[in-house]
N, C-alpha and C positions, 0 to 999 in steps of 0.2 A: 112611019108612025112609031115602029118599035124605038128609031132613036128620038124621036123626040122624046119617047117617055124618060128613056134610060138619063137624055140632057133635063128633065125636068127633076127626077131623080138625084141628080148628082145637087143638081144646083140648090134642092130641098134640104142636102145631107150636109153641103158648106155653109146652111143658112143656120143651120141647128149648131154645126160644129163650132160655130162663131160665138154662140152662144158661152159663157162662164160657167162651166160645171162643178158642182161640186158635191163632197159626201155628205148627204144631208145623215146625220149622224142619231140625232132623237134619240138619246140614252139618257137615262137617271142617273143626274151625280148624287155623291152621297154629302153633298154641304155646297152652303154660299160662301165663295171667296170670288176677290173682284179682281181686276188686271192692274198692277203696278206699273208704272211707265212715264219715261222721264226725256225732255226734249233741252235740244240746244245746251251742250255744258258750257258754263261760265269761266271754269277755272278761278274760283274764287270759294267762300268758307260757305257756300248757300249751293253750292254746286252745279246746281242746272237753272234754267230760265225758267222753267216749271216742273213737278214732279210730282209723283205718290199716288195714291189710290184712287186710279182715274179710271170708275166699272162704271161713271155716270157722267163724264166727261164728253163732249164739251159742251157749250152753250147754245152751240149752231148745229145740237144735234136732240132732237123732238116729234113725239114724248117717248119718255121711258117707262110710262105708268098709265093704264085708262082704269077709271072705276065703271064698273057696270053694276046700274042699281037692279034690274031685273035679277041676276044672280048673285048680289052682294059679295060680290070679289072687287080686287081690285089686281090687274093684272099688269104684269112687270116684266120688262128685259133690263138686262148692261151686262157690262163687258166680264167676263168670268174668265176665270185661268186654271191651268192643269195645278196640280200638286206643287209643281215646279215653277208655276207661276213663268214660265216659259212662253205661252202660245193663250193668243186671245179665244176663248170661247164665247160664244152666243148663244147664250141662255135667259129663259123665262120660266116664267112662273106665275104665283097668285097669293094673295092676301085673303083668306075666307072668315069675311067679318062677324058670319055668325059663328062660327067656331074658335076664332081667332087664331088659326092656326095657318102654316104653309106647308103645302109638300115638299117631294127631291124637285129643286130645280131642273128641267130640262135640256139637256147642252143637244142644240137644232146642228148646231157644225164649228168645226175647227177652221179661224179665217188663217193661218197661218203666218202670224204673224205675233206682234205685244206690242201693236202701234195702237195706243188707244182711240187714235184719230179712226178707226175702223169697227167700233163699237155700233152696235145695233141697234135700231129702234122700231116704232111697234105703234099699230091700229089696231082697231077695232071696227070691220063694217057694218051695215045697218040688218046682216041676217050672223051675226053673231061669229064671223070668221076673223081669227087673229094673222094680223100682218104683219111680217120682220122683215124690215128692210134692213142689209146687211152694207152698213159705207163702204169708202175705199178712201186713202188718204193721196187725193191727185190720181196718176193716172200709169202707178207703176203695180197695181193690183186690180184685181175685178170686184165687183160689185153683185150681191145675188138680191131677188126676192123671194118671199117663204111662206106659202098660207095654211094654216093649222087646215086639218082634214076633217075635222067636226067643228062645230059654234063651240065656241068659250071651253075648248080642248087645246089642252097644252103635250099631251101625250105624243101628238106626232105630227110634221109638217112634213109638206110637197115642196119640193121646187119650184115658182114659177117663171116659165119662158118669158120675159116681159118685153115687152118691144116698144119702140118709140118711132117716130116722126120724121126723117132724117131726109131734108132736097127732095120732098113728096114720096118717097120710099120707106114703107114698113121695115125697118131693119133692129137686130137686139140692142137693149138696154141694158150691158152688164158693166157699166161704169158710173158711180155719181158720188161724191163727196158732200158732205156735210147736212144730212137732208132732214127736214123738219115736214111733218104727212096730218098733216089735214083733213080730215073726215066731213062730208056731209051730207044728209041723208036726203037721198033725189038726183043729187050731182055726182058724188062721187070723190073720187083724192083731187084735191089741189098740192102739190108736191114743192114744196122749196129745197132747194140744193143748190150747189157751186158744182161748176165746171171750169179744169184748169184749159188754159189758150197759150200758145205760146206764138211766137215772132209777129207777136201787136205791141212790147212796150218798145218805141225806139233806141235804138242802138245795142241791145238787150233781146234779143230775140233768143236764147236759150232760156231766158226767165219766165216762169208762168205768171199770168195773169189771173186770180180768181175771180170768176167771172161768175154772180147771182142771179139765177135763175127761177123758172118755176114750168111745173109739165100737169098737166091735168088726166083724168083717167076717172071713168064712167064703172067699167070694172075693177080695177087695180093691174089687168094687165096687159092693157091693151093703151099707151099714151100716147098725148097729142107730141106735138116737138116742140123744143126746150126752144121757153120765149127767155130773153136778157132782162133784166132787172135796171142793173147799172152795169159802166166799161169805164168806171171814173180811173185813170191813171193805172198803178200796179192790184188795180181789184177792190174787193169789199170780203168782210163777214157780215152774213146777216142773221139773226134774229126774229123770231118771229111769234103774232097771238092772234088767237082767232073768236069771236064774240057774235052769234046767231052765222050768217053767214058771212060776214065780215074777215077777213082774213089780214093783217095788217103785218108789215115789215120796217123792222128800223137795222139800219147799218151804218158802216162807217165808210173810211176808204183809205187805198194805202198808199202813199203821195211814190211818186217814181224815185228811188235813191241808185246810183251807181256803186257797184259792187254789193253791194250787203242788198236784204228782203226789206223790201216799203212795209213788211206785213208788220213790222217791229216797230213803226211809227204811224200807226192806224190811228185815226183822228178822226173829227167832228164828225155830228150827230145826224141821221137823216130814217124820215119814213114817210112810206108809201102805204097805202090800201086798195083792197077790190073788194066787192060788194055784187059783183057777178059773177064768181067763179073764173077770175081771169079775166075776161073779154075784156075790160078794161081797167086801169090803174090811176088813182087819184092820191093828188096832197090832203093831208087833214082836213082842209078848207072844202073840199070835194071838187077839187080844180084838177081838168085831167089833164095828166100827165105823158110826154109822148117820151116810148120806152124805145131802148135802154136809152136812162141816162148818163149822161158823159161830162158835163160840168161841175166841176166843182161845187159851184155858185149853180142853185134852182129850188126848183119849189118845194124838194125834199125836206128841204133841211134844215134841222129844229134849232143847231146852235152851231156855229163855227168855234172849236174847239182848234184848228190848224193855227191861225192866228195867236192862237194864246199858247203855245208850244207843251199844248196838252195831249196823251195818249187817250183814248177811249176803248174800253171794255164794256161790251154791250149783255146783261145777262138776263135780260126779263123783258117779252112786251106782255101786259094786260089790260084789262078795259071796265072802268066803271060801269054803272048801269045804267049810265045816257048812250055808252058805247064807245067815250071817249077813251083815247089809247093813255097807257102809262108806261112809262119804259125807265129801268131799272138799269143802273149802268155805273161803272168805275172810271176814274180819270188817274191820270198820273204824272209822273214828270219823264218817266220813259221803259223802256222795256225792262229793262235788266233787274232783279230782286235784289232787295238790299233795302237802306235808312235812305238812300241820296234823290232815291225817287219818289221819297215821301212828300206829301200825304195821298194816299191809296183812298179817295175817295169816295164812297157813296153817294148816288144822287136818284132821286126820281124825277122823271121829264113829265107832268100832266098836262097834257090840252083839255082847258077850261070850256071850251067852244070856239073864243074868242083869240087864245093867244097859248104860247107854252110855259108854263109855269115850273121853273126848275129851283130844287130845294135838295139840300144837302141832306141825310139821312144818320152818316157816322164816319170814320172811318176803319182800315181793316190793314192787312203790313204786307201785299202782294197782290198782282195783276190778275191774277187766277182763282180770286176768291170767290169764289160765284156762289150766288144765292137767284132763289126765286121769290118772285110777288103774287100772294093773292089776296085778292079782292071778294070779303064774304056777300051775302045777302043783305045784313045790315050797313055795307057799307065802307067795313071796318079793313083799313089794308095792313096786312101780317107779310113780313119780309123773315126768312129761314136761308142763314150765311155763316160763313164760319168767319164770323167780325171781330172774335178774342182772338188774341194768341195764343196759338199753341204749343206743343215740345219742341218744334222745330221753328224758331219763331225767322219772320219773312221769307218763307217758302211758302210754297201753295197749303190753301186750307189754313185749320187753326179749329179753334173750338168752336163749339154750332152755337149761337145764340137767334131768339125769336123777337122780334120786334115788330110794335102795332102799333099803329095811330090811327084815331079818332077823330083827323081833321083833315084829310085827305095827305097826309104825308109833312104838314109845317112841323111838327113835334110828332117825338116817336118813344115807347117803355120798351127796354130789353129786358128778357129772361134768359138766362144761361141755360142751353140744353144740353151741355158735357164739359167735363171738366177733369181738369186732372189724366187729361187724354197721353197714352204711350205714345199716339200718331196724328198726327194732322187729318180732320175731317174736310173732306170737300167735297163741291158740285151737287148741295142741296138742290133737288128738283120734286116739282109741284106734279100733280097726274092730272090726266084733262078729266075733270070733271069728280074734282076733291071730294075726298071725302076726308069727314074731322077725322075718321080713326087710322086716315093712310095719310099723311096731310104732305110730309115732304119724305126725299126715297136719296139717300147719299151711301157714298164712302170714306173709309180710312186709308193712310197708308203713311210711313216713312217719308217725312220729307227732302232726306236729301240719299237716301241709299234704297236698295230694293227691298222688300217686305213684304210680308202677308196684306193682305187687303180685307177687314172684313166690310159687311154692308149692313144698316140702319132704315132706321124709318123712323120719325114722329110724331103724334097727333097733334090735336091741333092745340092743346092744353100743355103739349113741352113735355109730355112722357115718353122716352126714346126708348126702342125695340133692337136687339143687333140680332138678325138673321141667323139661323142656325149654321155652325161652319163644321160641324162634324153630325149628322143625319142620323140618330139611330134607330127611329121608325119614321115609316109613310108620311105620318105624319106630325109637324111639331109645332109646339106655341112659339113664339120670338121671345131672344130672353128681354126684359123692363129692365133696363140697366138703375135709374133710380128716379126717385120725383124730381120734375125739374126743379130748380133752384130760383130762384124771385131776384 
C-alpha cells in the first residue's frame, strides 16, 4: 500500500512538474510603453518584412479589450516592455469611463522574450473574473494561463494549471500560438489557436505545419482536445467573430513551397462557423462541413485569391445584424514591403444571404496594416487602420485614419485620426463589446529601427488619447492629443 502511494505521489509530482511555471510577478509599472519588435530582415531601405510598435499585434490574436457596462470600465491587455524595451511584459489594465481616468498598469509576468508573436490576451467570464491567456510563437516557448483573484480586479493574478484532452488522457496545456477566446455565458470559452505539426508536409518534415484549431472549456481550465479546423498544404492563419452565440472563422492557406515558408505566400479567402459551441461546423450556407479540411477547393471558401497570384491579409471578421459575417482583409502582390507589391489593398467580404459580396474599401503601403471593423446599432460600418502614410512610409502601420459607410461598405468618408506622427501607428483593435468612448486600442513605433512604443486609443468621433508613459499618481486621465481632422 505504502508504495503504491509513494508511485502515485511521484507520478502527481511529474504531472504538475510538466506543467510551464512561471513568476507571476503582479507589480505596478509606473507608465504605458508597448513591445517594439521586428521580423525577417530584408536587407533593403525598408529593412524588415514587418516592424515597430507591435503591444497589439497580431491579427490572429483576440481580444485585447472587453468593456464591461455593469462597471463602466473597459479592460485591456498588450504587449509591454521594460525601460529597455528589452523583454515582453504582460500587462493590463482599465479605462474607467466615469472618471475618465487609468491607473499603473499591472505587469502579471515577464514572458522572456521581445517576440511579439507572444503577446497576451484577455476575457472576461460571466462572474466577473479576468482571463490572460499568455501565447507562445510555435513550440520553442511555453504557454501560461492567469485569472485575476477577485471580479473586475486587476491587482493580482493566480496561475492556472490548465489541462487539455490529449489520446483520452487529461494531461497540461502549457503550449498554444495564436489564440483568439470567446466568451459565452452558460457554455463557456470556445478557444481558437494554432498548433505547429511537423513531418506532415512532404518531403519537408522539419517544416511546421500551422495547423487551426479550436478547444472548448465550461470553466476556463479544465479543456476538451484540440479539434482541426483545416490541414490545407503548409497551414493557415485564422481570424476570428463572434455574434450571439455564433462564433465564425475566416482564413487563408499557405500553398507548400521548397526551401522558403508558404506562410509568405498565404492566399485565398475562406470561412467557416458553429452555432453550437463547437459540436459542429458549417459554410455560410449552413452546409455542414466535415473537419479538418484539407482541399484546397470546398465549401469554405469565399474567393480563390491563389489563381490570381494574390497575397491575403486577413484582419477583421464581424457580423451585421441578420448575423451575417464580414470579413475585412488586404491583398497584395507579395510579401516583401516595398512600391513593387503595390497596390496594398482594402476589401470587405459581405454575405448578403445569398452570395459574397466583395468591395474594395482604399488602399494603404504594407501587409501589416491592420485595422478593425465595427458594425454600430444603426447599421453604420466604421473601419480604424493606419491607411495614410506615415514617417516611415511602406513599413508597417502609417497614420490612423477612420472610415464609415452608410451602404454597407459600396462607398466609404475618411477622417484622419493622427498626423504628423514621429512613428508609424499600428494594429488598430476594436474591444468586444465597444464602447463609443474606448472605440479602438493601438500602438506606435519606429518603422524601420527599435524605439519606444507609446499606446492610444479612440473614440468613436476620431479624438485620440496616448496612455500615460510616465505615471506620476494612481491615477491619470489619457493625454487628447487633438480634434480629429475631417
Amino acid at each position: 500500500m505504502r508504495r503504491l502511494f509513494l508511485s502515485c505521489l511521484m507520478a502527481i509530482a511529474c504531472f504538475q512538474f510538466s506543467w510551464a511555471q512561471v513568476q507571476t510577478l503582479n507589480q505596478k509599472d509606473h507608465g504605458y510603453r508597448g513591445i517594439w519588435y521586428s521580423n525577417q530582415p530584408s536587407n533593403d531601405e525598408y529593412v524588415y518584412k514587418y516592424s515597430g510598435g507591435l503591444g497589439t499585434y497580431p491579427a490572429n490574436h483576440y481580444p485585447f479589450s472587453v468593456y464591461v457596462a455593469k462597471e463602466k470600465k473597459t479592460f485591456f491587455c498588450y504587449g509591454g516592455s521594460d525601460q529597455a524595451g528589452k523583454t515582453l511584459l504582460h500587462m493590463v489594465s482599465y479605462f474607467d469611463h466615469k472618471s475618465g481616468m487609468v491607473p499603473k498598469p499591472t505587469i502579471v509576468l515577464d514572458k522572456k522574450t521581445d517576440n511579439a508573436h507572444d503577446n497576451p490576451v484577455m476575457n472576461i467570464d460571466a462572474e466577473g473574473y479576468i482571463w490572460l491567456f499568455s501565447t507562445a510563437h510555435g513550440t520553442n516557448g511555453p504557454s501560461y494561463v492567469h485569472k485575476s483573484v477577485k471580479p473586475y480586479d486587476i491587482a493580482k493574478f493566480e496561475q492556472i494549471q490548465a489541462t487539455k484532452i490529449e489520446n483520452g488522457k487529461v494531461v497540461p496545456m502549457n503550449n498554444f500560438s495564436y489564440l483568439q477566446s470567446w466568451y459565452q455565458k452558460g457554455n463557456g470559452f470556445i478557444n481558437l489557436f494554432t498548433h505547429y505539426d511537423r513531418k506532415v508536409i512532404p518531403n519537408q518534415p522539419s517544416k511546421p505545419r500551422r495547423t487551426i484549431s479550436y478547444m472548448t472549456s465550461a470553466d476556463g481550465v479544465n479543456y476538451s482536445d484540440w479539434k482541426d479546423l483545416a490541414t490545407i498544404e503548409e497551414g493557415h492563419y485564422q481570424t476570428s467573430g463572434s455574434f450571439g452565440n455564433t462564433v465564425g472563422t475566416s482564413f487563408n492557406f499557405h500553398p507548400v513551397k521548397e526551401g522558403e515558408n508558404g506562410l509568405n505566400y498565404r492566399t485565398n479567402l475562406y470561412y467557416i462557423q458553429t452555432k453550437d459551441f463547437g459540436k459542429t461546423w458549417e459554410s455560410v450556407r449552413g452546409k455542414k462541413v466535415q473537419l479538418p479540411l484539407i482541399q484546397i477547393e470546398n465549401d469554405a471558401l469565399v474567393k480563390d485569391y491563389h489563381s490570381l497570384g494574390l497575397n491575403v491579409y486577413i484582419n477583421d471578421v464581424e457580423f451585421d445584424h441578420q448575423g451575417y459575417p464580414i470579413i475585412l482583409f488586404i491583398t497584395s502582390k507579395g510579401y516583401q514591403a516595398g512600391p513593387e507589391n503595390a497596390p496594398y489593398t482594402w476589401n470587405t467580404a459581405r454575405f448578403t444571404g445569398t452570395a459574397w459580396e466583395i468591395l474594395p474599401v482604399t488602399t494603404s503601403d504594407n501587409n501589416y496594416d491592420m485595422g478593425s471593423l465595427i458594425v454600430d446599432k444603426k447599421g453604420i460600418w466604421t473601419i480604424v487602420g493606419p491607411t495614410a502614410i506615415g514617417p516611415q512610409a511602406f513599413n508597417t502601420g502609417g497614420e490612423m485614419v477612420m472610415w464609415t459607410s452608410n451602404n454597407k461598405g459600396k462607398t466609404w468618408m475618411a477622417k484622419s485620426l493622427t498626423d504628423r506622427s514621429a512613428y508609424n501607428h499600428s494594429y488598430a483593435r476594436k474591444p468586444v463589446n465597444v464602447h463609443p468612448d474606448f472605440f479602438a486600442f493601438w500602438a506606435d513605433g519606429h518603422g524601420r529601427k527599435r524605439s519606444v512604443s507609446h499606446l492610444y486609443f479612440s473614440d468613436k468621433k476620431g479624438n485620440v488619447y496616448q496612455l500615460p508613459d510616465q505615471m506620476t499618481a494612481d491615477l491619470m486621465k489619457p493625454i487628447k492629443l487633438k480634434k480629429p481632422v475631417k
